[in-house]
C-alpha positions as CSV (number, residue, x, y, z in Angstrom):
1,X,5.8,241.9,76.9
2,X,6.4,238.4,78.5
3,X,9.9,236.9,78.1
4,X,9.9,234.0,75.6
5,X,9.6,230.4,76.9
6,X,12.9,229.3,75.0
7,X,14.6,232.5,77.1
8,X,13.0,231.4,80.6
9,X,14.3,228.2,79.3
10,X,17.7,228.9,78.6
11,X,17.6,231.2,81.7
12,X,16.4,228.0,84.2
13,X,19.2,226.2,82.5
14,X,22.0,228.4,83.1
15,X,21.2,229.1,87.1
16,X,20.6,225.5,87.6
17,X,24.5,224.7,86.3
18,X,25.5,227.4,87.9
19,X,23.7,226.6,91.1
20,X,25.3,222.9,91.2
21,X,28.7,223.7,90.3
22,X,28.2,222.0,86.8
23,X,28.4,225.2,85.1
24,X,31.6,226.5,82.2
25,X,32.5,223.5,81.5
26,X,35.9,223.9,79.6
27,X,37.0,227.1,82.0
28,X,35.9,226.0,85.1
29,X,36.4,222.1,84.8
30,X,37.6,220.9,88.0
31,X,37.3,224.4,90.0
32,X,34.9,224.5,93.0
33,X,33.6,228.0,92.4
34,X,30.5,228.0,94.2
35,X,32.1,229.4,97.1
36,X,33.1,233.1,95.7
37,X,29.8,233.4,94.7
38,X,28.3,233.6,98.0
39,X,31.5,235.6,99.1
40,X,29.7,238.6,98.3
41,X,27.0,239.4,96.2
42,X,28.8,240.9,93.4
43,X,30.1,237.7,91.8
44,X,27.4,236.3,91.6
45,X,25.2,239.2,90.1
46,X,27.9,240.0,87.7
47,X,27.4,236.7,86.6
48,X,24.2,237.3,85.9
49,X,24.5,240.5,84.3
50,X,26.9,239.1,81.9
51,X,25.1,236.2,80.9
52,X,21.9,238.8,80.3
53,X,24.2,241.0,78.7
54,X,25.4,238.4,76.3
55,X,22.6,236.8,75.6
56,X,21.1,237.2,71.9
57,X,17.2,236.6,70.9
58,X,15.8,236.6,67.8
59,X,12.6,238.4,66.8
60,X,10.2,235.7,68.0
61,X,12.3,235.0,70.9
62,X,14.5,232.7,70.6
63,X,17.6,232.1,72.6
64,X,20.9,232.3,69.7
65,X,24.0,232.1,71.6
66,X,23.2,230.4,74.9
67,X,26.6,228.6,74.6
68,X,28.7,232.1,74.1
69,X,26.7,234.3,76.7
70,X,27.9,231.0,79.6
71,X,31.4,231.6,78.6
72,X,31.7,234.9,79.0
73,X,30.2,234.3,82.6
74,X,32.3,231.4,83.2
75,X,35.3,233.4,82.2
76,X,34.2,236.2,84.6
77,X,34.2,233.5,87.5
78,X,37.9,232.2,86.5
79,X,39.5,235.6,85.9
80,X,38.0,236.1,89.6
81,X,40.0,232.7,90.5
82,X,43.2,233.4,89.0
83,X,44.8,236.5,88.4
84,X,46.7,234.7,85.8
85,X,43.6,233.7,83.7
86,X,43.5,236.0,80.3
87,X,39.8,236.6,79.1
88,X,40.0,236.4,75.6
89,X,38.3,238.9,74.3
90,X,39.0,241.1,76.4
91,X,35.5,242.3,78.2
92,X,33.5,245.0,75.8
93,X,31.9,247.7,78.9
94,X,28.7,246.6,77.9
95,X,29.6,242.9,78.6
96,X,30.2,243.8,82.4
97,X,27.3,246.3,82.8
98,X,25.2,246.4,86.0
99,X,21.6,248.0,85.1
């Protein structure tokens, strides 16, 4: 089964902001995060995971919360920032899952 355009879409979209530092707009406004994500490797594939995690399609494969699967990855990437940060709600295990 091939992955929907509107998903490959969506999916283009997403590393592009978060490639240019353009990405989570609201959580990350202001914040240069692009340089914990080449820290390590694990930032940025939990980023990625999460994002996947998130992400809902619908039976013909279209993309239904692009806006809510970016925040959770965004809030991922601030909670890394500042131990302060409170992600609200609190992360579900399957949110956070590596496969």
């Amino acid at each position: 089964m091939k992955l929907s355009s509107d998903f490959r879409s969506e999916l283009r979209l997403f590393a592009c902001s978060v490639g240019s530092g353009s990405f989570g707009d609201d959580i990350l406004e202001g914040i240069d995060y692009r340089p914990v994500l080449t820290a390590g490797g694990y930032v940025l594939e939990t980023v990625f995971a999460i994002w996947a995690n998130v992400i809902e399609l619908d039976e013909n494969g279209k993309v239904l919360n692009p806006a809510h699967a970016e925040r959770r990855a965004a809030q991922y990437i601030r909670a890394i920032l500042s131990s302060s940060y409170v992600v609200e709600p609190p992360w579900e295990p399957w949110e956070v899952e590596l496969h």
